[in-house]
Structure formats: C-alpha cells, structure tokens
C-alpha positions as CSV (number, residue, x, y, z in Angstrom):
1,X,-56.0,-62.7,-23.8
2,X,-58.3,-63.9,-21.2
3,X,-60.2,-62.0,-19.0
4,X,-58.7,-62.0,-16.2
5,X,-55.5,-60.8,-17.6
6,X,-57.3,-58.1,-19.0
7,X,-58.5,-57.1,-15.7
8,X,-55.2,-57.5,-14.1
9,X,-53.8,-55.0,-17.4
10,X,-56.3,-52.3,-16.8
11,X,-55.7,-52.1,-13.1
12,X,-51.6,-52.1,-13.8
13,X,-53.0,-49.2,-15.9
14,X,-54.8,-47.1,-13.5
15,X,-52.0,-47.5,-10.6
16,X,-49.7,-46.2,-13.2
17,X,-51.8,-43.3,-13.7
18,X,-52.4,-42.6,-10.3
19,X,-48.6,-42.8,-9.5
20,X,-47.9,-40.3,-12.0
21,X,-50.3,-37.7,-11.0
22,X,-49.2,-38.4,-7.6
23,X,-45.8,-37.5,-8.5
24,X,-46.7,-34.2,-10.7
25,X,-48.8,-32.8,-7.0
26,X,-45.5,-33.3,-5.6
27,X,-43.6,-31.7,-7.7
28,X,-45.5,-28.7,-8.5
29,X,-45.8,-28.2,-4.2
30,X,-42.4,-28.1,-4.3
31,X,-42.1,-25.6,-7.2
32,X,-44.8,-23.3,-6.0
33,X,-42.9,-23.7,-2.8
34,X,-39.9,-22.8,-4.1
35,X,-41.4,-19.9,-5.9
36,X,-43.4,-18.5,-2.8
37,X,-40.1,-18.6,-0.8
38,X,-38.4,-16.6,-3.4
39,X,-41.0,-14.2,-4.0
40,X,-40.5,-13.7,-0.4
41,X,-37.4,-11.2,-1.3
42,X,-37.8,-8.0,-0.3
43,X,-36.8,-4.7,-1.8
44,X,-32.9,-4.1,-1.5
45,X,-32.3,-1.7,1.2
46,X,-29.1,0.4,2.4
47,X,-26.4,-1.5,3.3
48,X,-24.9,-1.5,6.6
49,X,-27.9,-0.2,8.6
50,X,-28.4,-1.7,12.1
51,X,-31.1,-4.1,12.5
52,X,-32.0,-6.1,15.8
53,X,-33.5,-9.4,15.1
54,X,-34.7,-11.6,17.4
55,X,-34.8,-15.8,17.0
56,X,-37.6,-17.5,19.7
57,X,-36.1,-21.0,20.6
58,X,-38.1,-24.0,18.4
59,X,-38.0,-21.3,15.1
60,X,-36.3,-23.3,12.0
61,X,-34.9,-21.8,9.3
62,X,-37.9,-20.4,7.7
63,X,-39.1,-18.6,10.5
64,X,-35.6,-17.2,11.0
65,X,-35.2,-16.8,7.2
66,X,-38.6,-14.4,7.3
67,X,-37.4,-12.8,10.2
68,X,-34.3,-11.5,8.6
69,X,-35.7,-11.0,5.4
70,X,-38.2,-8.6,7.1
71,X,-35.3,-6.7,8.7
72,X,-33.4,-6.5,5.5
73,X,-30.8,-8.7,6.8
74,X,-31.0,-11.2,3.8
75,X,-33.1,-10.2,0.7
76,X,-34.8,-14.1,0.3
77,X,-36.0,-16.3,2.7
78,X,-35.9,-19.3,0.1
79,X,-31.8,-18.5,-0.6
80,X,-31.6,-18.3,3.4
81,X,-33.0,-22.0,3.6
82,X,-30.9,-23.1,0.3
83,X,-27.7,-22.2,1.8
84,X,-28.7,-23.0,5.5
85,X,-29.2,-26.8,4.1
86,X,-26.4,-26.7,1.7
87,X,-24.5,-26.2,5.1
88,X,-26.2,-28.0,7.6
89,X,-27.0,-25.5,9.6
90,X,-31.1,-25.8,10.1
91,X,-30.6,-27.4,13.4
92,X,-28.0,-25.2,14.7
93,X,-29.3,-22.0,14.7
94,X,-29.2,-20.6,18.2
95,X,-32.1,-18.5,19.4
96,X,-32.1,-14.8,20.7
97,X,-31.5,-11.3,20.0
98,X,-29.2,-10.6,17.5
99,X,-27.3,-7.0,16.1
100,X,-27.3,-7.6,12.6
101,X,-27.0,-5.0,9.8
102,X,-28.9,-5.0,6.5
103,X,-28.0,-6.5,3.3
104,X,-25.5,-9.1,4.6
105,X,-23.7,-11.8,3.2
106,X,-26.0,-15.2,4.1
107,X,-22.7,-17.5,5.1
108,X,-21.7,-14.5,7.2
109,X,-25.5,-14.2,8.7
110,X,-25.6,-18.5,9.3
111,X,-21.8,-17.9,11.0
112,X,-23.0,-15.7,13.9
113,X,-26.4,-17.5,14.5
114,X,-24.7,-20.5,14.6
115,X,-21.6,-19.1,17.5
116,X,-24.8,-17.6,19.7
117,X,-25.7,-14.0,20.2
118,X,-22.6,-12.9,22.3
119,X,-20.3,-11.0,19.7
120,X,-21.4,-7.6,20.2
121,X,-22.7,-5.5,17.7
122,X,-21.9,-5.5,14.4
123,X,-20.6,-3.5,11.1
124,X,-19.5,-3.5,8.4
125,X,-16.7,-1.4,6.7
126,X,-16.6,-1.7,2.1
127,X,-14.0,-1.3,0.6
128,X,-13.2,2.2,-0.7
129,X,-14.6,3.8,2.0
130,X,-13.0,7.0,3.3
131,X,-12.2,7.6,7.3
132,X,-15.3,10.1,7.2
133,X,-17.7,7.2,5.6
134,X,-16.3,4.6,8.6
135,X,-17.2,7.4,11.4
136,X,-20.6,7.5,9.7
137,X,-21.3,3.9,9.3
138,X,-19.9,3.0,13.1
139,X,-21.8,6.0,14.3
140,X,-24.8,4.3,12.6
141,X,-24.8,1.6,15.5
142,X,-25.7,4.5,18.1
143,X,-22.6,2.8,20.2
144,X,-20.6,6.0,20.0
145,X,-21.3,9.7,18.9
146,X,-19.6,10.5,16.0
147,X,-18.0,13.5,18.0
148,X,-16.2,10.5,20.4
149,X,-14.9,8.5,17.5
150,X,-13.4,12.1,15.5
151,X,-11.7,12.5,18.6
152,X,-10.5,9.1,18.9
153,X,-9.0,9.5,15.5
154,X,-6.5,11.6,16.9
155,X,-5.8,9.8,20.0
156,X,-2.3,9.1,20.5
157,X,-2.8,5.7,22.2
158,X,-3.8,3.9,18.5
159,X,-0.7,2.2,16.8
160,X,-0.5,2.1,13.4
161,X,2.9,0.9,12.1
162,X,2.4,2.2,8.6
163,X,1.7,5.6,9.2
164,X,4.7,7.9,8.7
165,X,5.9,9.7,11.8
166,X,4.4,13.1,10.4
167,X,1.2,12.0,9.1
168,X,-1.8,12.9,11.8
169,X,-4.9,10.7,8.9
170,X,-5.8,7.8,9.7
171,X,-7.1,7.4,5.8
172,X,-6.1,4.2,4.3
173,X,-5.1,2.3,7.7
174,X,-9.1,1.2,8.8
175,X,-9.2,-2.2,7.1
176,X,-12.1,-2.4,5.5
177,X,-14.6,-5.6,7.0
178,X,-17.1,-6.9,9.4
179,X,-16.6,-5.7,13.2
180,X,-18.0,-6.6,16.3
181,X,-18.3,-4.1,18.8
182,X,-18.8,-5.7,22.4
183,X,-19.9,-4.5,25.4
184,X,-16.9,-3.0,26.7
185,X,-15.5,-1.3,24.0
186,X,-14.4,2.2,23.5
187,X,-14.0,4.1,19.9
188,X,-10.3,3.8,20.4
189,X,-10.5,0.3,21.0
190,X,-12.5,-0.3,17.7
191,X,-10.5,1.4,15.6
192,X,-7.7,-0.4,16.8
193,X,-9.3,-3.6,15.8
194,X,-9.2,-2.2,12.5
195,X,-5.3,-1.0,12.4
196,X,-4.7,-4.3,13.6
197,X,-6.6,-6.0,10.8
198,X,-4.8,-4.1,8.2
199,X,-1.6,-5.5,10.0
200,X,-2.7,-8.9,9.6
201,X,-4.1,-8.9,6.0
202,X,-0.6,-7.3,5.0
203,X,1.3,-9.8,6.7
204,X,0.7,-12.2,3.8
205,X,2.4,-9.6,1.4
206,X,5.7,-8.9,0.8
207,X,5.3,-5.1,1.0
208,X,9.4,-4.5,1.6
209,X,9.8,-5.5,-2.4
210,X,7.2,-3.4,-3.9
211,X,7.4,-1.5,-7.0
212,X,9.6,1.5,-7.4
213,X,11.0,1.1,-4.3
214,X,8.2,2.4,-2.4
215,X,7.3,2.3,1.3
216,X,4.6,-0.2,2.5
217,X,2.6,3.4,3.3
218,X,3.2,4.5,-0.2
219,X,1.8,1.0,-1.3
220,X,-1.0,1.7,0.4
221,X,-1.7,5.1,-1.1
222,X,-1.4,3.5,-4.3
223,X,-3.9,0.5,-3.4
224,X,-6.6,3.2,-2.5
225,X,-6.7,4.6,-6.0
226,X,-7.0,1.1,-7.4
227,X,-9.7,0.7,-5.2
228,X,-11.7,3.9,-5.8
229,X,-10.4,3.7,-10.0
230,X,-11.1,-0.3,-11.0
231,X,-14.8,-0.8,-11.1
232,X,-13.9,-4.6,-12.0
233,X,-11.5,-7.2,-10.0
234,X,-9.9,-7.8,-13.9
235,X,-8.3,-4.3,-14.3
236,X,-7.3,-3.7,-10.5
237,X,-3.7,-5.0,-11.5
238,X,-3.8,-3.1,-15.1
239,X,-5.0,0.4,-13.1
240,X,-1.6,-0.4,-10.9
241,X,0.6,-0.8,-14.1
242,X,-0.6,2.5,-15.5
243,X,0.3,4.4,-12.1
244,X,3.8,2.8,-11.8
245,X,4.6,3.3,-15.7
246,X,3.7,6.9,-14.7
247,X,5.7,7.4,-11.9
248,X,8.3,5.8,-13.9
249,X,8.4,8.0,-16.5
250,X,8.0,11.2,-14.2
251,X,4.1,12.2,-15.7
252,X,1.2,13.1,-13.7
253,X,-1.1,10.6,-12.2
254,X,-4.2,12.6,-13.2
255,X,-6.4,10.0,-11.2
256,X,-9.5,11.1,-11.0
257,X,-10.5,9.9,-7.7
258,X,-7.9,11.9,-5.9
259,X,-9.7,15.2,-7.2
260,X,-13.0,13.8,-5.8
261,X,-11.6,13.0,-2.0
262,X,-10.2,16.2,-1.4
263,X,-14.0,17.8,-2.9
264,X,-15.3,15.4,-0.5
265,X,-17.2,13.1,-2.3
266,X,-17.7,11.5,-6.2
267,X,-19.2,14.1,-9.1
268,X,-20.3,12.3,-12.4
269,X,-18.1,14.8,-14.0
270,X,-15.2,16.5,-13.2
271,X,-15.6,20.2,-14.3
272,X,-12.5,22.2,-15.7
273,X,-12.2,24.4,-12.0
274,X,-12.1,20.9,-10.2
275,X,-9.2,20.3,-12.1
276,X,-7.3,22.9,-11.8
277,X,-8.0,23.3,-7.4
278,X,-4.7,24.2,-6.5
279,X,-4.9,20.8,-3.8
280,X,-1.9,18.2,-2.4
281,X,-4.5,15.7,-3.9
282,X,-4.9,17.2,-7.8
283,X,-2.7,14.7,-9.5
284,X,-3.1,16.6,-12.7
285,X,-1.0,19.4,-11.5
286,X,1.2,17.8,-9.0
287,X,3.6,14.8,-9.8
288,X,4.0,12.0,-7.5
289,X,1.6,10.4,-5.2
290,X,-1.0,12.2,-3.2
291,X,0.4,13.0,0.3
292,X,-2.3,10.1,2.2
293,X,-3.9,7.2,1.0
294,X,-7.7,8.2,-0.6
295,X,-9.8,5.4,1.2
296,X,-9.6,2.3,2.6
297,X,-8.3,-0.9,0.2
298,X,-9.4,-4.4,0.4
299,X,-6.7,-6.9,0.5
300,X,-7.5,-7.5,-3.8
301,X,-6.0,-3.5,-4.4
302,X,-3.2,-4.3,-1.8
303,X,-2.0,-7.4,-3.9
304,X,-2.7,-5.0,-7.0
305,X,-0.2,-2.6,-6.1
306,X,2.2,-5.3,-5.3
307,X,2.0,-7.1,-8.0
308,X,0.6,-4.9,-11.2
309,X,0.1,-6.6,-14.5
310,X,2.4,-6.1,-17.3
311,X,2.3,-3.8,-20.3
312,X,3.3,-0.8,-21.4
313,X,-0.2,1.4,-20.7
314,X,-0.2,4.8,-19.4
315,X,-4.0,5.8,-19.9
316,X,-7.1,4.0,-19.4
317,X,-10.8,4.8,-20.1
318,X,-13.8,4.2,-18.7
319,X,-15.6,2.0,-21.6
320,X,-19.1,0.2,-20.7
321,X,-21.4,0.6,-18.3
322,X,-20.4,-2.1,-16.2
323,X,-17.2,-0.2,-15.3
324,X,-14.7,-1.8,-17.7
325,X,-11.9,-0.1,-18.6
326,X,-9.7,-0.3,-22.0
327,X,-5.8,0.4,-21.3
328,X,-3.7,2.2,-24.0
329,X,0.0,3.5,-24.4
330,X,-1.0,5.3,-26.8
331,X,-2.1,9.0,-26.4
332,X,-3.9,9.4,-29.5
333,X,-6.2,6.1,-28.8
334,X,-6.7,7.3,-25.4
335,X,-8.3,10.6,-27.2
336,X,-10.0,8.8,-29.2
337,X,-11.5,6.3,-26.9
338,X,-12.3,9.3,-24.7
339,X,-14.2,10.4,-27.3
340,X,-16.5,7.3,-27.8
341,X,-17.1,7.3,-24.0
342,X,-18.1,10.6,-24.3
343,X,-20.6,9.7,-26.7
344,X,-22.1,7.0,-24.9
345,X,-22.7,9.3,-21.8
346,X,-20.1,7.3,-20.0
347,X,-17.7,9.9,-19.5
C-alpha cells in the first residue's frame, strides 16, 4: 500500500469517527429531550376542576403543552406534543383564553384549541355519577349556584321522554359527557343538553326489544347498576346476565350499589344495619328493580343491559384488586369465593 492510500485510509477513518459521534450528540439531545419533556408531568390532580388557561398568539405546542400542564389540564407536556404532531395540529392551535377543566383527555384538549375559544365553558359529567355529583361538578364552574340548578331539576319545562309520568328524579337521564356552557345559558337549558344527549346516544339502541320485556326507563335502571357494579368493561354484560337471570327467576337483586345510593354515597363495607334499612332501594329485601335508576350510565352499560352475555350465573364476586369479578350459578362457590375475597381484604 503506498502512502498516499494510507493517508487517504486514515482520513476515511477519522470522518467515520466523527460522523458517528456526531450522530450519538444527536441522539442522546433528543433522548434527554424526550425525557425532560416527560419529567415535565405533574402530579395528578382532581378531575373536572375549572381551570382558565390562556394561549398568547406565536406560542407552539410546547409552550401551550407547559401551560396546560401547569393548570392540570394535561399531566405531560412531552405526550401533549406526541399527540399534537401525531395529529398535525402544532400549527393550528388558536391563541386565547380558554375554560378548560383538569385532567382532560389530550385529543379532546387539541379539539377545542384547534375550533378557537368560543364554546363556553366546559365540564365534564363520568359515568356513574349521581344527579347530586352532576349539581356539584356544574356548580364547580361558578356559572350557577347549586341552589338555581336543584331548582331547575324540578322545573317542569325540561323533557325527558324516558321518565315515567310519576317519577319527579332526574337520576339516570343526565348523560354522562363533556358540556359546554355558553354565555347565554340557563341551568335549565344545560340540563336539557344533557336529556337530549341521552336521547341521542339511545337512538342507536333498540331499547323497545329489551330483556324481560322491560321499559326503555327500566333499561336504564338496570344500566346504572352495571355502571356502579362492573369495575371492568369485560364483566358489564356478565353483571347484566346475573340481574336478568334474577329477575327471571323471581330472587332478590341484592346489588350492592343500590344500598349505597340511598346512604348517599359508597362504604368499603356494607354493615349488617345497612342491609336490613327498610329502603325502596335495598334490593336484598325487596324484589324487583329499585324504583329510579342509581346514577348516570355511559352508552357501554346501556348496550350491557340490552344485550347481556349468556350463562346461567346468578352471583358474582368481587375477586382482584383490579375490580374483576368471577360469576357463578352456583351458591355454594359463591360462598366460597366470598370467602377468599374476604381473606384478601377485598371484600
């Protein structure tokens, strides 16, 4: 080999180098990046709370990512920036002052920065929440006082076709999503945003051929316990099949959750005196459905109790911590699975 070849070698070689440590600086930025920005999330706060957040025109998406991040909108700036790209969205954002609420879904957060400022404020309505809980959480937006929306439950402008002619609740009919509340509203005209919804979403289901015959309101009573019993979207149609075989066969529901709405709230255990309160809503001592639905059911419980799994199960039990559920026909498993929750502490 000659020397100039060997010159020409040993230069190849230190480009090469110098490539590859180029490459590595590049790289680890963008990692430590990518770390920084997710380190960025912020401690999970309650749900639902009112935020204003404010975009100055020329802010990209991580400005506006911090920004909500530090109001709780969004728990990481770097997810806010992943899914705003994934989307195309870094350019659209439009700037000013926005009424958010904390710990909201990013696609629904890119939606109304992308449409402009102008919907009103917002909230938002889980599922499983009770009419009391929505009066709490609307009343949380400082738009109303909660004594103007209690009264506007019982005004008798709202429709709602699926309430029975001689029920006065409301329980069960407030479809459960995000609302806008705009500058002219009233608390009757929100809540009838939400009968409406519920109108809509049912729409899609064919509630005249339900099981046992029931009435699209009796449907709905039997969503809400699916929606306050199945802690996991896989036994939502199984929880159904246990409360129709029930009704079928003329036992007692003995749902749980019914006992806890008329206490007014959930108790990590029932105690024998719960029980036994001599309620409409204690379906261990009365047959039948409770008289109202117990909360509000997403559209997932709605198609549950239209369209329940098959089998032959009339108990189920509570059986990991992650709110999974075993389903039995059997009374004697259903004891004894009762007693292994029990010794887990999950009962």
């Amino acid at each position: 080999m000659s020397r100039v070849e060997r010159r020409l070698r040993k230069r190849r070689r230190r480009r090469g180098v110098l490539v590859m440590l180029l490459m590595l600086a590049l790289v680890s930025g963008a990692v430590y990046e990518a770390v920084r920005l997710a380190g960025n999330a912020k401690p999970k706060v309650e749900a639902g709370r009112p935020v204003t957040v404010t975009i100055s025109p020329g802010e990209g998406s991580v400005e506006i990512g911090r920004a909500l991040a530090d109001a709780g909108v969004v728990e990481s700036v770097g997810r806010f920036r992943a899914v705003a790209a994934e989307r195309g969205l870094d350019a659209a954002l439009k700037p000013g002052t926005y009424q958010l609420t904390t710990g909201m879904d990013i696609d629904a957060v890119l939606d109304i920065l992308t449409r402009g400022p102008s919907l009103g404020t917002p909230f938002t309505i889980p599922e499983g929440f009770t009419v009391a809980q929505i009066v709490d959480r609307i009343a949380a937006t400082h738009r109303f006082t909660k004594a103007a929306l209690v009264k506007a439950l019982r005004s008798k402008e709202l429709i709602a076709p699926f309430r029975p002619k001689k029920v006065s609740s409301l329980e069960g009919l407030l479809f459960p999503e995000t609302y806008y509340i705009k500058k002219d509203a009233t608390p009757e005209s929100v809540l009838q945003d939400m009968l409406d919804q519920l109108q809509e979403v049912v729409a899609d289901y064919p509630l005249d051929a339900a099981p046992e015959r029931l009435s699209p309101y009796q449907v709905l009573i039997v969503a809400s316990m699916i929606e306050r019993e199945a802690k996991l979207p896989a036994d939502r149609a199984k929880v159904a099949r246990v409360i129709y075989n029930r009704l079928h066969v003329h036992k007692p529901l003995q749902i749980d959750a019914t006992i806890e709405y008329a206490l007014g709230g959930t108790k990590a255990r029932l105690s024998d005196a719960d029980l036994h309160r001599d309620t409409p809503y204690n379906t261990y001592l009365h047959l039948g459905l409770p008289p109202t639905p117990i909360a509000s059911p997403g559209a997932a419980s709605i198609k549950a109790a239209l369209a329940p799994a098959n089998g032959p199960w009339l108990y189920y039990v509570l059986v990991s911590a992650d709110g999974r559920h075993q389903f039995t026909a059997s009374f004697a498993e259903f004891q004894k699975l009762k007693a292994q929750a029990k010794a887990k502490g999950l009962l």
